[in-house]
N, C-alpha and C positions, 0 to 999 in steps of 0.2 A: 765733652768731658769724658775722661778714660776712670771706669772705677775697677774694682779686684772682688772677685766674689771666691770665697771658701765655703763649699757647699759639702756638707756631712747627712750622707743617706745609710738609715739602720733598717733593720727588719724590723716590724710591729714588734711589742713587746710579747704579745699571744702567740707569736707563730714562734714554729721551732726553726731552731740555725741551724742547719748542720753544719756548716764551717765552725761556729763559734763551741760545738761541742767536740770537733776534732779539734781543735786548736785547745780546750780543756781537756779532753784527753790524754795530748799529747804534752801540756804541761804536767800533768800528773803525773805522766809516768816517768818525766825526768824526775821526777822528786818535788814538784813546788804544789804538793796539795793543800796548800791555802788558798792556792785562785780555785776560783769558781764561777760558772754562768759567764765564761767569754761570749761576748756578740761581735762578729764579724760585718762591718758596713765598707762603705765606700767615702773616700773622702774625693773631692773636684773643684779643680779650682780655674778660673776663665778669668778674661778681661774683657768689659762690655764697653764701648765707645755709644753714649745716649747722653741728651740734653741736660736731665737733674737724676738727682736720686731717684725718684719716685720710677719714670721712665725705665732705668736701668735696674730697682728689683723686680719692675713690671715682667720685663724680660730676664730674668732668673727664673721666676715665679714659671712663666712660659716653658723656659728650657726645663725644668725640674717637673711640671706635669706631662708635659709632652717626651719627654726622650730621658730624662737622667734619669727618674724615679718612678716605678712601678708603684702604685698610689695601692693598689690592693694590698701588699706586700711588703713597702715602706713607709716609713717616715724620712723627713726632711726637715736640716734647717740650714740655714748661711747667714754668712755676714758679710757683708758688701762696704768697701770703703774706695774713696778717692784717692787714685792714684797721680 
């Protein structure tokens, strides 16, 4: 079975962005001072070829500790469907 994983990795909510504060910055100064508190993540998205569901977020869960996601640093979530 081939499924689709959309994986969305953020900074902790306690740590500072500094992309998400230049990316506010830099809206403000065009003029849109009603945004506020941009966060800057990562979004990824892969195709897993695995027996069942289970199997195939086993293996997200593996890619996203080991290599996608700095666990000190981030958070992580996805969603995983049959393709």
């Amino acid at each position: 079975m081939k499924f689709h994983a959309s994986i969305e990795i953020m900074p902790h909510k306690v740590l500072l962005d500094p992309q998400g504060k230049a990316v506010t910055s830099g809206l403000q100064n065009l003029g849109m001072n009603q945004i506020d508190n941009v966060r800057v993540g990562k979004h990824i998205t892969l195709e897993i070829e695995a027996d069942d569901k289970a199997s195939a977020e086993a293996k997200v869960e593996e890619a996203c500790k080991k290599l996608l996601a700095n666990q000190i640093m981030e958070s992580y979530e996805y969603q995983l469907e049959e393709v």
